[in-house]
C-alpha positions as CSV (number, residue, x, y, z in Angstrom):
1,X,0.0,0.0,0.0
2,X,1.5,3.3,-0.9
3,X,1.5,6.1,1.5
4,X,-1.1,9.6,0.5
5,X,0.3,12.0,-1.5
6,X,0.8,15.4,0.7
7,X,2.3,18.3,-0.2
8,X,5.2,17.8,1.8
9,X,6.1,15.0,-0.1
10,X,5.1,15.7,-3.5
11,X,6.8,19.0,-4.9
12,X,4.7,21.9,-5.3
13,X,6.2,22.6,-9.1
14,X,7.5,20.3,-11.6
15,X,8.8,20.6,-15.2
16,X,6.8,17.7,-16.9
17,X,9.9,16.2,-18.9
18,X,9.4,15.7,-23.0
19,X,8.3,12.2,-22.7
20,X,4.8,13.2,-20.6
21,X,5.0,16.1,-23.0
22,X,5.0,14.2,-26.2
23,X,2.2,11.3,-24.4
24,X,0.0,14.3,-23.7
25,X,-0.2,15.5,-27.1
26,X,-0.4,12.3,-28.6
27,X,-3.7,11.1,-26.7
28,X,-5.2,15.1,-27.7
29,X,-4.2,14.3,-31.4
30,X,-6.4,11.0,-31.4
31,X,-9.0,12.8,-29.9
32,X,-9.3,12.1,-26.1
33,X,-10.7,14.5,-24.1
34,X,-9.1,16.8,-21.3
35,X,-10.3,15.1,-18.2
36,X,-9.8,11.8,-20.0
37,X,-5.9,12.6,-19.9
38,X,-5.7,14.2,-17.1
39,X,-6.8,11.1,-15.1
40,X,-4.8,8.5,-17.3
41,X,-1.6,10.0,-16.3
42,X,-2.6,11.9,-13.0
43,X,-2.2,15.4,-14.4
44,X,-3.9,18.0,-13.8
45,X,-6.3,19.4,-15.9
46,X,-5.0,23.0,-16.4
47,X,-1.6,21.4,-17.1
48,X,-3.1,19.3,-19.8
49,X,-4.8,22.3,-21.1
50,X,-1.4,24.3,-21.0
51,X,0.5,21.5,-22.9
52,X,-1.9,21.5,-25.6
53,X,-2.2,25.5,-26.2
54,X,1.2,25.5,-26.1
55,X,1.3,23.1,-29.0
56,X,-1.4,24.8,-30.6
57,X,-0.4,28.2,-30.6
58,X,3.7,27.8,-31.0
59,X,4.1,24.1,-32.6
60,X,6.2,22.9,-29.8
61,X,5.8,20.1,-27.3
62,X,8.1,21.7,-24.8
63,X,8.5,25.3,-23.6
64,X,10.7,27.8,-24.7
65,X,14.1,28.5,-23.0
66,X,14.0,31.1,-20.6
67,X,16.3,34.4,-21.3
68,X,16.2,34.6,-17.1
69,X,17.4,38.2,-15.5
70,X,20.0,40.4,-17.6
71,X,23.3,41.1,-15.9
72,X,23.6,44.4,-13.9
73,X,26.8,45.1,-16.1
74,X,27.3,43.8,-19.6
75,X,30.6,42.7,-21.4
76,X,30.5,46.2,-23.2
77,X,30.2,48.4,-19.8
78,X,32.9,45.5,-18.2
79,X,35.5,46.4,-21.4
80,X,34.7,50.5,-20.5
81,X,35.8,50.1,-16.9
82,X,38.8,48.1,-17.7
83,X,40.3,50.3,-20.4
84,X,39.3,53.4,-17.9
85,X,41.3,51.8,-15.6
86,X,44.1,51.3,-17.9
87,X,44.6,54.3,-19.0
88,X,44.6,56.2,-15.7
89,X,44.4,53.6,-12.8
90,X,45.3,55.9,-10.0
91,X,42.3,57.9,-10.9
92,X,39.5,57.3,-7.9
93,X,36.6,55.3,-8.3
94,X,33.7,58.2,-8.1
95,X,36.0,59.8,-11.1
96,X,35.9,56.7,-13.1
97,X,31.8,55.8,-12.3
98,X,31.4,59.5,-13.6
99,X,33.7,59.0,-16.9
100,X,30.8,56.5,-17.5
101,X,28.1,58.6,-16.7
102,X,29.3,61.2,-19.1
103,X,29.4,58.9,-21.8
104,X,25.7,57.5,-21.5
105,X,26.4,54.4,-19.8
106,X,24.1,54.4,-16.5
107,X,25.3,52.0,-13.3
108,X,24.3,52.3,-10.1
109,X,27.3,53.6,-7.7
110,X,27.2,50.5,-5.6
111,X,27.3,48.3,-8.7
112,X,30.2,50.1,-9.6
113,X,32.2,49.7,-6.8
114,X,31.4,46.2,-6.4
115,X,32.3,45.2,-9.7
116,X,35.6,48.0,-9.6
117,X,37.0,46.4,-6.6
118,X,36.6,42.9,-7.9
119,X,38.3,43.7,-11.3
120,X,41.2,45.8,-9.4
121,X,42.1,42.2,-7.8
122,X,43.2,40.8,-11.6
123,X,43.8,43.7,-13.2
124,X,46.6,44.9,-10.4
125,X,48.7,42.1,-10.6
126,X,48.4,42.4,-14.5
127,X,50.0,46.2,-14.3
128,X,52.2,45.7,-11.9
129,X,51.4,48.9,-9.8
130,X,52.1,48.3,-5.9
131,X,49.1,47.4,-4.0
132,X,50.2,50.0,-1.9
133,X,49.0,52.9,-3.9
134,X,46.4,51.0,-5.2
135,X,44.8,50.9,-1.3
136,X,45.9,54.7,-1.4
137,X,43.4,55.4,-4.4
138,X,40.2,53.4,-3.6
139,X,40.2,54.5,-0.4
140,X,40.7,58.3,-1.3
């Protein structure tokens, strides 16, 4: 006998993997109804529904990739701040951030910094300039 289903152990969300996919589109395709395939493979309905219009409206079984959030600082801003840095690295950080602001590129202070600080640690030991009056500028 198998143990009820709660929602502690079943997971709230899951991706139904390209095999369920492809089975759920196949039964709509010979005609079986909604509730008919929700129950032969204990699916919901709305999911079933989903699955379908999905296949409907975009001719795939599974869903499109997802682009997910865009980085705070792209590889164009990233190549700015390092060639700023390379041309005048004793120059101090609100200088630099404002370098970018004249030139149209908007980033947040904070963002900045964070990202500044982490590319002085490779960029440092690539110029060879003492860490010494490298302190010297960021704190000043």
């Amino acid at each position: 006998m198998t143990p009820p289903t709660s929602s502690i152990t079943k997971p709230k969300r899951q991706e139904l993997d390209a095999f369920i996919r492809g089975r759920i589109i196949g039964q709509w395709e010979k005609d079986t109804t909604y509730g008919e395939i929700s129950k032969a493979l204990d699916i919901p309905k709305s999911t079933v529904g989903n699955v379908v219009k999905a296949f409907r409206d975009k001719g795939v079984s599974k869903p499109l990739t997802r682009l997910g959030r865009e980085p705070k600082v792209t590889k164009r801003t990233q190549s700015v701040m390092v060639r700023s840095f390379r041309s005048e690295p004793f120059v101090s950080i609100a200088a630099q951030h404002q370098r970018l602001v004249d030139v149209g590129i908007s980033i947040c202070m904070t963002t900045f910094q964070f990202f500044f600080k982490e590319m002085n640690t490779t960029e440092v030991d690539r110029l060879k300039i003492p860490k010494k009056k490298i302190r010297a500028t960021l704190t000043g």
